[in-house]
C-alpha positions as CSV (number, residue, x, y, z in Angstrom):
1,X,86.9,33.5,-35.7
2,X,85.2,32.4,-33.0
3,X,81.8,29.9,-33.4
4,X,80.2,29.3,-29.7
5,X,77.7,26.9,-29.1
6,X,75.2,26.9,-26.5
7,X,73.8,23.6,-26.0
8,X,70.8,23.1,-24.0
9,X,68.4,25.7,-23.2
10,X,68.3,27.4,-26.9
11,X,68.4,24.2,-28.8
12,X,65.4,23.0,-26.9
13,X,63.7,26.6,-26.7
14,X,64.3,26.4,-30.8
15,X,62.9,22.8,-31.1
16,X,59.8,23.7,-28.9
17,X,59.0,26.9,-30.8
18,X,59.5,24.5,-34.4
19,X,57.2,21.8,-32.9
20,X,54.5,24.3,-31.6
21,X,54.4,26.0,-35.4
22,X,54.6,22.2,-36.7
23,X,51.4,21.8,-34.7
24,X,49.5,24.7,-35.2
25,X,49.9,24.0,-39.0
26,X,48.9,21.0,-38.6
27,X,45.5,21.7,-36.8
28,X,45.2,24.4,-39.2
29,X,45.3,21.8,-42.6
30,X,43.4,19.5,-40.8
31,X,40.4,22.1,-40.0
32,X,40.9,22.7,-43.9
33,X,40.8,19.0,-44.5
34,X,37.7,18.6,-42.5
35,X,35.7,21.8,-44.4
36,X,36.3,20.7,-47.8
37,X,35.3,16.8,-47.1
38,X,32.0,18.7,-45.9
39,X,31.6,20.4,-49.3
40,X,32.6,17.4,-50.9
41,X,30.2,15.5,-49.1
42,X,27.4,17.6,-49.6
43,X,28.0,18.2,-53.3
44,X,28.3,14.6,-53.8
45,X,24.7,14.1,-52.1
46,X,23.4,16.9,-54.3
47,X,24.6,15.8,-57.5
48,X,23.5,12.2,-56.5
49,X,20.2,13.3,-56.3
50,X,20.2,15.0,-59.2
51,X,20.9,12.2,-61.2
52,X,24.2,11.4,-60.6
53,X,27.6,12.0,-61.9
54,X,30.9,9.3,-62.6
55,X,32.9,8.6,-59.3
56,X,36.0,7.0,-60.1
57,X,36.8,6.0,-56.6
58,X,35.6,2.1,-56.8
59,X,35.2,2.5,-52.3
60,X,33.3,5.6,-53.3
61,X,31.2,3.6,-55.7
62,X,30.3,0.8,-53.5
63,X,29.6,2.3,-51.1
64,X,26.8,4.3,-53.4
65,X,25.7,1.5,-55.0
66,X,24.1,0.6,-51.6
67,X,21.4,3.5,-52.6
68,X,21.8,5.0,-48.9
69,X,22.4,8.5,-48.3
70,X,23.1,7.7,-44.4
71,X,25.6,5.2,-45.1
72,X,27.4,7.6,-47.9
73,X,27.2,10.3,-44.8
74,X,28.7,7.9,-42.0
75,X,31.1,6.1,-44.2
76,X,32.3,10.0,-45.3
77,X,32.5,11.2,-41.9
78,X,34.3,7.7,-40.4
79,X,36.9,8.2,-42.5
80,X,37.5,11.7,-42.6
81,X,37.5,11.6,-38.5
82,X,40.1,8.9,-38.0
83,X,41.8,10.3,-40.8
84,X,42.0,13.4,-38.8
85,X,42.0,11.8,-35.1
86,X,45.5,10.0,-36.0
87,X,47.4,13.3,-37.8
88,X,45.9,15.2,-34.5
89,X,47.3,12.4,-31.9
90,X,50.6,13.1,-33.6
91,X,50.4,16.5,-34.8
92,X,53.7,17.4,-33.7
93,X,55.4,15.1,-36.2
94,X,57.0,15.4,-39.1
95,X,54.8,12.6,-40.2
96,X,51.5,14.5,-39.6
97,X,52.3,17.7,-41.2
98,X,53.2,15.4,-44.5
99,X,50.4,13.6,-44.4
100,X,48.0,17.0,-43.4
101,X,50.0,18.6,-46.8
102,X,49.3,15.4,-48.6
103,X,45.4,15.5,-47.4
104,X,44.8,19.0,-48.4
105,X,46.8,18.9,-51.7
106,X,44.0,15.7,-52.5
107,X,40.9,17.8,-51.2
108,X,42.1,20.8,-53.1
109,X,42.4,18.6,-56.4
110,X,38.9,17.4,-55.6
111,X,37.4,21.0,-54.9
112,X,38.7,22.0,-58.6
113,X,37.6,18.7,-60.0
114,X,34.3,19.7,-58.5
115,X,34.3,23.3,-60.1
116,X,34.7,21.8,-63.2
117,X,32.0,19.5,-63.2
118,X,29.3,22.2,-61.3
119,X,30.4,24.6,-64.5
120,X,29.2,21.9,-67.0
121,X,25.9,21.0,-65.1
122,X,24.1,23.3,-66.6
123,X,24.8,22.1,-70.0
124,X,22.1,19.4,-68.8
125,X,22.3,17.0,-65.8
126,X,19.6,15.3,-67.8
127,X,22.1,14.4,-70.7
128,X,24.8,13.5,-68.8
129,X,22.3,10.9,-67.0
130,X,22.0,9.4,-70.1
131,X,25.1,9.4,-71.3
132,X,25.9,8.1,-67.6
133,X,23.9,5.1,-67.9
134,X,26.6,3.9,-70.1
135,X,29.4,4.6,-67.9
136,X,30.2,1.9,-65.7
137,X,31.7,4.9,-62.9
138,X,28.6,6.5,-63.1
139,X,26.7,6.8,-59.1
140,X,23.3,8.1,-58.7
141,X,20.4,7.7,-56.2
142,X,17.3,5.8,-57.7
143,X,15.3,7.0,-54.8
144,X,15.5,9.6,-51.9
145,X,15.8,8.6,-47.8
């Protein structure tokens, strides 16, 4: 049996054709990574405002405790967009896809985490204000911008 190789022109059409699919699901994860830090953004803003909820990330929860709904929006969208900038400079990597996978596997988790909590709500944001109080993750807004 016979194997022939063919160096060259269909190894690099191959690799080309791999690294344009690489890219393209890379720019597609990232447009999913930037529509669900949207809905996580404005869900957190809602639910602030409503009294507030427990945020266990502690950056997340300083950066609330500041009581500023434009800082919470331009700290969100800072690091979502160089979050995104640097897996879109180098979206042909294997590097980037991982870390595009990685991004929306955490959003995803944080979408279902979201359902959850937006399903108990209605059992009383009022109660789980005060029960809040106590919690030393709790976040809320004590006034409005």
């Amino acid at each position: 049996m016979i194997h022939l190789r063919v160096p060259g022109v269909f190894a690099k059409a191959s690799g080309a054709i791999l690294e344009q699919s690489r890219s393209r699901r890379v720019q597609y994860m990232l447009l999913t990574v930037v529509l669900l830090s949207l809905a996580d953004l404005y869900l957190t803003v809602m639910f602030l405002r409503e009294g507030g909820f427990p945020e266990a990330n502690p950056v997340a929860r300083a950066v609330m405790a500041a009581n500023s709904v434009g800082l919470l929006v331009a700290w969100k969208l800072a690091t979502v967009a160089v979050t995104v900038s640097i897996l879109y400079a180098i979206r042909k990597t294997r590097s980037a896809e991982l870390g595009a996978i990685v991004c929306c596997c955490v959003l995803g988790w944080l979408t279902f985490q979201w359902l959850e909590y937006v399903q108990e709500e209605p059992i009383g944001n009022g109660l789980l204000a005060e029960y809040g109080y106590l919690d030393p993750h709790w976040v809320s807004l004590t006034s409005v911008e």
